[in-house]
N, C-alpha and C positions, 0 to 999 in steps of 0.2 A: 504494500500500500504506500500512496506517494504521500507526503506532508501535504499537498494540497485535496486528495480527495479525488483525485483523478480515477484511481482502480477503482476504488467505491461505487464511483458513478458507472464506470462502465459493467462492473461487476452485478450492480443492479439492474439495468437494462437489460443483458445477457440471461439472467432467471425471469425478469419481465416476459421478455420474448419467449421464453420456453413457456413458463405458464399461459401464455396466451394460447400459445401451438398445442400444450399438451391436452385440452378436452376434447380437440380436433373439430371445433366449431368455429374457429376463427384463423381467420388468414389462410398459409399454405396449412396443409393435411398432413403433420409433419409423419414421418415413418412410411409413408403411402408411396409405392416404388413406382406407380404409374405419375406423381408429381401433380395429382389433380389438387386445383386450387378453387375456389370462389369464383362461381361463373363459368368455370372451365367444366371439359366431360368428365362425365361420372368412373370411379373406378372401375376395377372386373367385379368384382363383389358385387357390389352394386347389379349388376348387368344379371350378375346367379343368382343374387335375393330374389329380385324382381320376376325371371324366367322359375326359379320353382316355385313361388309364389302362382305364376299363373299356370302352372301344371298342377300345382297344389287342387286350387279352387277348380279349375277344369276337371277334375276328379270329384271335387265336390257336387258338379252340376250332374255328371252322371251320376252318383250317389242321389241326388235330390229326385232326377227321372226315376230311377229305380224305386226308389223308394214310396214315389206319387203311384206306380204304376203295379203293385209285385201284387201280390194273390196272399190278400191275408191268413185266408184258409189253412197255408201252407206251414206259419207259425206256429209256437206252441200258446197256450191259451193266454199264459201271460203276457205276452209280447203282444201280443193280437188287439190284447184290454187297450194296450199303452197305446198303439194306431188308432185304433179305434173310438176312443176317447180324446182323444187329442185334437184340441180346437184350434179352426183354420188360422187365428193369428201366430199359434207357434210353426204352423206348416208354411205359412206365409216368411215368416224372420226364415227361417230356413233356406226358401228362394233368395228372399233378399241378401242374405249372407253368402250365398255362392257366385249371384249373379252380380254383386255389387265388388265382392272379390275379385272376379274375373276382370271386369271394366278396370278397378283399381289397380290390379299390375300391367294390363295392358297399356293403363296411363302411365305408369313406372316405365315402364319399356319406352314408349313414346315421346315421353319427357313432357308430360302436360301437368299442369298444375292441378286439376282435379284429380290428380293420382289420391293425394290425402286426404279431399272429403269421401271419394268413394272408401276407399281404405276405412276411414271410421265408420260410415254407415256400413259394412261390415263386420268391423267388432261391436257395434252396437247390437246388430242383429242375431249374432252372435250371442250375445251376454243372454239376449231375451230368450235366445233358445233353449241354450244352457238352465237360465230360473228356472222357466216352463219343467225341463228335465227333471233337474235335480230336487226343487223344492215344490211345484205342485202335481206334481203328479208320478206316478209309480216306477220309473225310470231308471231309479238304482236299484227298486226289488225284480223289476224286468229283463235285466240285463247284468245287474247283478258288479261285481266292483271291477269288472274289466271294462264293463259301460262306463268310466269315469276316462278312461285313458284318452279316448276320441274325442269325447268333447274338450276335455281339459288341456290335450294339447293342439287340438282343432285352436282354443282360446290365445295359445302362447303365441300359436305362429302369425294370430291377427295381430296379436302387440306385437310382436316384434315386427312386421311388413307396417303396421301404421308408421311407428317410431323412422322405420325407414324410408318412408314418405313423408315423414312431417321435416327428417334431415336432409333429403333432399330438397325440399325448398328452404331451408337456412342457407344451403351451399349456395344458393340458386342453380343446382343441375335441370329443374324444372324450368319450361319456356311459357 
């Protein structure tokens, strides 16, 4: 350190700079080998979130077909009760969660700013499927505690795809 404070100052700016860099919401993307910056294109990451994202939810909508269409008959009496009893607005969040999904990584691929709203009107829809589920109706005696896995990690993968569409418009990777 110099008598006048020299190293100090610059010493301080140098941890500045890094805590700025380090949440990776500001400025350069420090660590990030593609060099993507604010405003510039999105990582590879980026590109694979988004692309299983929409293979995810694209599974989902055949799951939702399937499931509008299959022959109750077929199930065992419990699971039957569960369709059967199950009123149109949980069938409906169901639609909305696949079809809203899909749009939303599509806009991620795309680079549209509606990536994020649609992305939440998916986890919203989402969330309502899930109550419906778990708390008013027979869902976990239905299916019993392996029924817990699909939707609960059905639920992660929507936060984690929003969180990465609400970060893509801080960066501004969205247009």
């Amino acid at each position: 350190m110099w008598r006048d404070g020299t190293r100090r100052e610059r010493d301080s700016r140098v941890q500045r700079n890094d805590r700025e860099g380090a949440d990776g919401m500001t400025g350069k993307v420090r660590g990030n080998r593609e060099g993507s910056t604010r405003g510039g294109a999105p990582p590879r990451w980026f590109w694979a979130v988004s692309g299983f994202g929409l293979v995810w939810n694209a599974v989902g909508v055949v799951a939702f077909v399937i499931q509008a269409t299959m022959d109750l008959g077929d199930l065992p009496d419990i699971q039957r009760l569960y369709f059967e009893t199950r009123p149109s607005w949980a069938t409906a969040s169901f639609g909305i969660a696949v079809a809203s999904g899909v749009l939303g990584c599509l806009a991620l691929l795309l680079r549209k700013q509606w990536a994020a709203p649609m992305l939440l009107l998916c986890l919203v829809a989402i969330l309502v499927q899930v109550f419906h589920s778990l708390a008013l109706s027979n869902g976990l005696e239905a299916f019993g505690p392996q029924g817990l896995v699909l939707p609960l990690g059905t639920l992660a993968i929507a936060v984690r795809l929003t969180a990465v569409a609400r970060a893509a418009e801080r960066r501004d990777w969205l247009g």
